[in-house]
N, C-alpha and C positions, 0 to 999 in steps of 0.2 A: 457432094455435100449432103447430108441427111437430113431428113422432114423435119426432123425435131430442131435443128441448126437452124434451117428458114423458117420456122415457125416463131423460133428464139429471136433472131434478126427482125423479122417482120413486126415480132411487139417491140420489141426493141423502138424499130423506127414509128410504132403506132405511139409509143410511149413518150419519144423523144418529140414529135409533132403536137403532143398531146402538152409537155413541158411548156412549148412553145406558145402556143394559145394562149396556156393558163400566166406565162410571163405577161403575153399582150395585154389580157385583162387585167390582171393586177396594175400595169402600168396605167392602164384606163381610168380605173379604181383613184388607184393612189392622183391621177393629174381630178378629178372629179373631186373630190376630199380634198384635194390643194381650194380647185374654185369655193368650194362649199366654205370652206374654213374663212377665204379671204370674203367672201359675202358675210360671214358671219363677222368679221372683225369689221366691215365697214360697216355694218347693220349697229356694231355695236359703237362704233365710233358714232355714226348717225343719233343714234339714242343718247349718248351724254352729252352730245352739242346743244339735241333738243331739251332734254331736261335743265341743261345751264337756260336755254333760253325761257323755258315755262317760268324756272321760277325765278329768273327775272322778273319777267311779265308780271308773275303774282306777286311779287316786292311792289313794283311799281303801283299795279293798282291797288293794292291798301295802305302803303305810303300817299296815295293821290287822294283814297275815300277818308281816311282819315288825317288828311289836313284840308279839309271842306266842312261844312256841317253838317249832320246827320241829315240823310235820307236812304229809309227803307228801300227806294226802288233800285238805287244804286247800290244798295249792299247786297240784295237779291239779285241784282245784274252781274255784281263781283264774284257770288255764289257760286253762279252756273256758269260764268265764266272756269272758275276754279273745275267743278265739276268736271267739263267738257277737256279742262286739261288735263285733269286726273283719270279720263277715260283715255285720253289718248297715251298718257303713259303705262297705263295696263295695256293696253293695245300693242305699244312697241315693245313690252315686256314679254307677252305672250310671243311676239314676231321673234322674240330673242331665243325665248326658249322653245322654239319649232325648231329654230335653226342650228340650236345646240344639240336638240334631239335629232336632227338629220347629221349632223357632223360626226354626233356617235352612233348613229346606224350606220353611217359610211366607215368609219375606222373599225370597226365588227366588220363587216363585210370585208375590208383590206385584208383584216388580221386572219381572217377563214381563207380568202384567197392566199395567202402569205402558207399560212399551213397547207394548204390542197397544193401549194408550190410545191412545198420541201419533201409532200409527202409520195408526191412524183416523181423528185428527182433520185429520191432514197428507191423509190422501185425502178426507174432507170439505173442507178448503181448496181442494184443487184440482180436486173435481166442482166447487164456488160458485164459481170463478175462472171453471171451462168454461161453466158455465151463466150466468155476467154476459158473456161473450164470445160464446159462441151468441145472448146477447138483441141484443149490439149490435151482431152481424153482423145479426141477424134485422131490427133497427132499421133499418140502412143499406141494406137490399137492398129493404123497405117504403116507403124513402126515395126509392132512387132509382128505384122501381116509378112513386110516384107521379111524381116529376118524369118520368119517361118517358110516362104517360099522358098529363100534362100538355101536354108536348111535339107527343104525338101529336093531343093534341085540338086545340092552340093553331096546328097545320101544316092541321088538317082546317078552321077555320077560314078558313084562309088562302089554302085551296086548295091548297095543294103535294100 
Protein backbone atom coordinates (compact mmCIF):
# COMPACT_ATOMS: atom_id res chain seq x y z
CA UNK A 1 0.00 0.00 0.00
CA UNK A 2 1.57 3.48 -0.67
CA UNK A 3 1.96 6.63 1.61
CA UNK A 4 -0.31 8.45 -0.07
CA UNK A 5 -3.23 5.44 0.25
CA UNK A 6 -2.45 5.63 4.36
CA UNK A 7 -2.38 9.01 4.50
CA UNK A 8 -5.81 9.03 2.56
CA UNK A 9 -7.32 6.25 4.87
CA UNK A 10 -5.91 7.75 8.01
CA UNK A 11 -7.94 11.31 7.13
CA UNK A 12 -10.24 9.36 6.15
CA UNK A 13 -10.74 7.74 9.58
CA UNK A 14 -9.61 11.32 11.32
CA UNK A 15 -12.53 12.77 9.31
CA UNK A 16 -15.03 10.05 9.95
CA UNK A 17 -14.25 10.28 14.11
CA UNK A 18 -14.39 13.84 13.53
CA UNK A 19 -18.23 13.35 11.86
CA UNK A 20 -18.77 11.51 15.01
CA UNK A 21 -18.19 13.99 17.64
CA UNK A 22 -19.72 16.75 15.65
CA UNK A 23 -23.12 14.21 15.50
CA UNK A 24 -22.62 13.90 19.34
CA UNK A 25 -22.75 17.48 19.90
CA UNK A 26 -25.35 18.44 17.72
CA UNK A 27 -27.35 15.85 19.59
CA UNK A 28 -26.30 17.78 22.75
CA UNK A 29 -27.21 20.84 21.15
CA UNK A 30 -30.40 19.97 19.85
CA UNK A 31 -31.59 17.85 23.54
CA UNK A 32 -30.41 21.36 25.34
CA UNK A 33 -32.65 23.69 22.90
CA UNK A 34 -35.51 20.93 23.57
CA UNK A 35 -34.91 21.83 27.71
CA UNK A 36 -34.47 25.53 26.87
CA UNK A 37 -37.67 25.72 24.69
CA UNK A 38 -39.74 23.61 27.22
CA UNK A 39 -38.55 26.13 30.14
CA UNK A 40 -39.39 28.75 27.93
CA UNK A 41 -43.01 27.38 27.16
CA UNK A 42 -43.52 26.85 30.88
CA UNK A 43 -41.99 30.25 31.84
CA UNK A 44 -44.53 31.43 29.37
CA UNK A 45 -47.48 29.34 30.61
CA UNK A 46 -46.38 30.66 34.21
CA UNK A 47 -46.72 34.42 33.07
CA UNK A 48 -50.41 34.23 31.52
CA UNK A 49 -51.56 32.28 34.83
CA UNK A 50 -49.95 35.17 36.65
CA UNK A 51 -51.32 37.98 34.57
CA UNK A 52 -54.98 36.22 34.75
CA UNK A 53 -54.28 36.37 38.27
CA UNK A 54 -53.00 40.31 38.69
CA UNK A 55 -55.61 41.49 36.97
CA UNK A 56 -57.94 39.93 38.87
CA UNK A 57 -56.60 41.10 41.83
CA UNK A 58 -56.68 44.58 40.31
CA UNK A 59 -60.53 44.10 39.24
CA UNK A 60 -61.19 43.22 42.71
CA UNK A 61 -59.50 45.94 44.43
CA UNK A 62 -61.22 48.82 42.54
CA UNK A 63 -64.32 47.12 42.35
CA UNK A 64 -63.95 46.87 46.44
CA UNK A 65 -62.36 50.82 46.61
CA UNK A 66 -65.10 51.97 44.74
CA UNK A 67 -67.91 50.55 46.39
CA UNK A 68 -66.68 52.16 49.88
CA UNK A 69 -66.40 55.73 50.24
CA UNK A 70 -63.65 57.74 49.20
CA UNK A 71 -60.48 57.57 50.87
CA UNK A 72 -57.21 58.88 49.51
CA UNK A 73 -55.10 56.38 51.64
CA UNK A 74 -56.78 53.49 50.15
CA UNK A 75 -56.55 54.66 46.51
CA UNK A 76 -52.76 55.37 47.34
CA UNK A 77 -52.49 51.76 48.77
CA UNK A 78 -54.43 50.56 45.51
CA UNK A 79 -51.73 52.59 43.55
CA UNK A 80 -48.74 50.89 44.70
CA UNK A 81 -50.41 47.93 44.93
CA UNK A 82 -51.02 48.21 41.06
CA UNK A 83 -47.45 49.49 40.59
CA UNK A 84 -45.66 46.68 42.26
CA UNK A 85 -47.86 44.43 39.94
CA UNK A 86 -47.03 46.16 37.07
CA UNK A 87 -43.25 45.86 38.00
CA UNK A 88 -43.65 42.37 38.44
CA UNK A 89 -45.14 41.91 34.87
CA UNK A 90 -42.27 43.80 33.32
CA UNK A 91 -40.10 41.58 35.34
CA UNK A 92 -41.68 38.14 33.89
CA UNK A 93 -41.69 39.89 30.60
CA UNK A 94 -38.08 40.58 30.55
CA UNK A 95 -37.60 36.74 32.14
CA UNK A 96 -39.59 35.96 28.75
CA UNK A 97 -37.62 37.59 26.45
CA UNK A 98 -34.00 36.39 28.01
CA UNK A 99 -35.45 33.14 27.39
CA UNK A 100 -36.55 33.71 23.83
CA UNK A 101 -33.13 35.27 23.22
CA UNK A 102 -31.39 32.08 24.72
CA UNK A 103 -33.70 29.69 22.69
CA UNK A 104 -32.61 31.68 19.52
CA UNK A 105 -28.87 31.69 20.29
CA UNK A 106 -29.34 27.89 20.83
CA UNK A 107 -31.20 27.23 17.47
CA UNK A 108 -27.99 29.38 15.62
CA UNK A 109 -25.69 27.45 17.36
CA UNK A 110 -27.96 23.91 16.25
CA UNK A 111 -28.21 25.25 12.80
CA UNK A 112 -24.01 26.12 12.53
CA UNK A 113 -23.45 22.68 14.11
CA UNK A 114 -26.00 21.21 11.57
CA UNK A 115 -23.92 22.82 8.64
CA UNK A 116 -20.19 21.94 10.32
CA UNK A 117 -22.16 18.39 10.12
CA UNK A 118 -23.03 18.14 6.48
CA UNK A 119 -19.87 19.98 5.74
CA UNK A 120 -17.96 17.03 7.20
CA UNK A 121 -19.72 14.53 5.88
CA UNK A 122 -19.37 16.18 2.15
CA UNK A 123 -15.39 15.97 2.95
CA UNK A 124 -15.85 12.54 4.19
CA UNK A 125 -17.61 11.61 0.69
CA UNK A 126 -14.93 13.03 -1.17
CA UNK A 127 -11.77 11.64 0.91
CA UNK A 128 -13.96 7.78 0.08
CA UNK A 129 -14.34 8.89 -3.43
CA UNK A 130 -10.28 9.82 -3.37
CA UNK A 131 -9.48 6.79 -1.82
CA UNK A 132 -11.77 4.20 -4.04
CA UNK A 133 -9.87 6.09 -7.11
CA UNK A 134 -6.35 5.92 -5.55
CA UNK A 135 -7.27 1.95 -5.11
CA UNK A 136 -8.19 1.72 -8.59
CA UNK A 137 -5.58 3.73 -9.93
CA UNK A 138 -3.30 1.60 -7.57
CA UNK A 139 -5.33 -1.70 -9.08
CA UNK A 140 -4.37 -0.71 -12.77
CA UNK A 141 -0.94 0.17 -12.40
CA UNK A 142 -0.56 -3.51 -10.27
CA UNK A 143 -2.24 -4.51 -13.33
CA UNK A 144 -0.34 -3.50 -15.80
CA UNK A 145 3.07 -4.13 -13.72
CA UNK A 146 2.07 -7.60 -13.88
CA UNK A 147 1.27 -7.77 -17.59
CA UNK A 148 4.56 -5.95 -18.24
CA UNK A 149 6.44 -8.57 -16.30
CA UNK A 150 4.59 -11.04 -17.92
CA UNK A 151 5.52 -9.53 -21.16
CA UNK A 152 9.11 -9.35 -20.20
CA UNK A 153 9.35 -12.97 -19.10
CA UNK A 154 7.19 -14.42 -21.98
CA UNK A 155 10.04 -12.14 -24.61
CA UNK A 156 12.89 -13.68 -22.31
CA UNK A 157 11.56 -16.92 -23.18
CA UNK A 158 11.50 -16.24 -26.54
CA UNK A 159 14.74 -14.83 -26.79
CA UNK A 160 14.06 -11.24 -27.95
Amino acid sequence: MSAELKRIRTVKEIRLRREERLLYLKSLQARHCERVEQEFLAESHRSEETMVSIRQRKHERWQELFSEPFDSRKIMHVHDQDSDDAWQLLEMEASLQKLKGKLAQMQAELDQLTANHAQCVRKLEACNELAVWHGRQQSKRNALREEFLADELQGARHGR
